[in-house]
N, C-alpha and C positions, 0 to 999 in steps of 0.2 A: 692565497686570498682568503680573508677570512668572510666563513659564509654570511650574511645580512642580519640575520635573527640566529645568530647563535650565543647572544648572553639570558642569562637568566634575567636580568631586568628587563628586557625587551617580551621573553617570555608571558614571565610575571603581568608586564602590561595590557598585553595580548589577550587574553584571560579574564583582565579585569573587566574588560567592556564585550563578555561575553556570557547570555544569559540563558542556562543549561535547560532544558525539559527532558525528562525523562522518555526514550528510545524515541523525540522528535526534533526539530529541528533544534540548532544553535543559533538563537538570534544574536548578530553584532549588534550592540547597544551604542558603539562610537561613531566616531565622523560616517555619513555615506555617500555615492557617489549622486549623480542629479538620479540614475537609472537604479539605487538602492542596494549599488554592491559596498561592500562596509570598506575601508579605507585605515591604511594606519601609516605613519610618516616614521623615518628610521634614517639619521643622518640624513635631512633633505631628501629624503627621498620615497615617496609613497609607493608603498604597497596597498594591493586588492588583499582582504583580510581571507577569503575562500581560499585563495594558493598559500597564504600563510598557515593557515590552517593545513591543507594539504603537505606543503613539506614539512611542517614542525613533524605530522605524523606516518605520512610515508617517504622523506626522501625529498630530493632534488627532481623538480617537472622535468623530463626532457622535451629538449631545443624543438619546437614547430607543436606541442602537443598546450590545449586546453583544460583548464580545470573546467570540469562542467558539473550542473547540479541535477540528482534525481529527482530531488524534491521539488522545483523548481522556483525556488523563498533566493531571490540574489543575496539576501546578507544570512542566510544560513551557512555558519562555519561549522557545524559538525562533519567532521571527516568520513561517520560514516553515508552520506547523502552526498559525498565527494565523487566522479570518477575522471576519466581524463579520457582526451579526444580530440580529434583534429577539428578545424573550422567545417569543415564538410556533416561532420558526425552532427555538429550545436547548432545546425539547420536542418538536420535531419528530424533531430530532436524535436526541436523547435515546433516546425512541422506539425512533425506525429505526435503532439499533445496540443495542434490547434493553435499556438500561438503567432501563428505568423498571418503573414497578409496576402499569401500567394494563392493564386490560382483566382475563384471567385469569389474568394475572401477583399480580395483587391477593392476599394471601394472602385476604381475604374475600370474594374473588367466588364466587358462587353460580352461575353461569353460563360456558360457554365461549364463544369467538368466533361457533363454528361455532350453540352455542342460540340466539346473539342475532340471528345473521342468520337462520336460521329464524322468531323470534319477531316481526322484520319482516316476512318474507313473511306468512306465517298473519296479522300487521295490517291489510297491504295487501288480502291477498285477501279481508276482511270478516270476519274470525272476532273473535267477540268478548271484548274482553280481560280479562274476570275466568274466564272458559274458558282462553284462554292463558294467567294466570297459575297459574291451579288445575294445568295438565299440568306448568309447570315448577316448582311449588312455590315461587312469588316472589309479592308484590301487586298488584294490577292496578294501582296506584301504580309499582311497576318497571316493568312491560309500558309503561304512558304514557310514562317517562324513556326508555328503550331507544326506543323508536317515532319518539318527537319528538327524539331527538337531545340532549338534556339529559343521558344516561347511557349507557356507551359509547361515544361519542364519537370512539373512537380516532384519534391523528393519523398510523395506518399507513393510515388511509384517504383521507389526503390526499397533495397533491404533496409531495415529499421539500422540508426545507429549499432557500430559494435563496443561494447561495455568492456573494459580492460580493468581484469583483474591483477590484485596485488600480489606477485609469485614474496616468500618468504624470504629469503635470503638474495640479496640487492648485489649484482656482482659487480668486478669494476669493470670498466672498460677503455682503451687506448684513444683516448681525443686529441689531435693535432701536441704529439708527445707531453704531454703529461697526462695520468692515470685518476680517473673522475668514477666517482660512484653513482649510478646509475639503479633504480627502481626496472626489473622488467617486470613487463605485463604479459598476461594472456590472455585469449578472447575467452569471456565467460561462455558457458556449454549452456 
């Protein structure tokens, strides 16, 4: 099969509707999506212009893995502002630069950070939780979500996404009998 973007015209086009700054981002200047990720159509068929970008210049994404951005500009195609990562990691991300809506960011949270870790403690320590709910005015059905981990959640309470660096030489590897080229990564130090 021949790869999607592997002619020179398609190249060529790729390029043209992309507007360079020097060591910052690559603005796409063509079609974008409603959410601002840049968009380009190839045989019926559209591409995100960031994993374009990515494999023109590292390689083929492997199957379950995200193109995600450092910079965090959705139609920036500079490959270096590229890294890749599981749906777990671009919530983590997410997260830990503040962009998301979790915890008491939520416009309906009922509760702050600072309640919920208390509302642990007072569990741990044995109090019981229709008493804890009653002091914070939530259900002792919240109190149990919050306790076990099913609500609040937060992924600032985990390790920061991991950054997968580009190893130099791309080996192959065996995928349901034929031989596919693959990019490994390793976790940056």
């Amino acid at each position: 099969m021949i790869h999607p973007y592997s002619d020179d015209e398609f190249y060529s086009r790729f390029f043209s509707q992309v507007s360079k700054s020097d060591g910052g981002c690559w603005l796409w200047t063509g079609c974008k999506s409603n959410r601002g990720y840049g968009l380009l159509t190839r045989r019926r068929k559209v591409f995100r212009s960031h994993r374009i970008s990515y494999e023109l210049t590292y390689g083929k994404i492997p199957s379950g893995l995200y193109v995600l951005h450092t910079c965090d500009v959705p139609s920036c195609v500079n490959p270096d502002h590229l890294f890749l990562g599981t749906q777990k990691d671009n919530m983590r991300d997410m997260a830990l630069k503040g962009r998301s809506t979790l915890g008491e960011k939520n416009p309906k949270a009922k509760l702050t950070l600072n309640q919920v870790c208390e509302i642990r403690e007072l569990a741990k320590s044995g109090k019981n939780r229709k008493e804890i709910a009653d002091s914070f005015g939530v259900t002792p059905m919240n109190i149990s979500s919050i306790v076990s981990g099913v609500s609040w959640c937060s992924p600032l309470l985990f390790a920061p996404p991991t950054r997968f660096a580009k190893q130099s030489t791309p080996p192959t590897v065996e995928n349901s009998g034929e031989t596919v080229s693959t990019t490994v990564f390793a976790a940056d130090r």
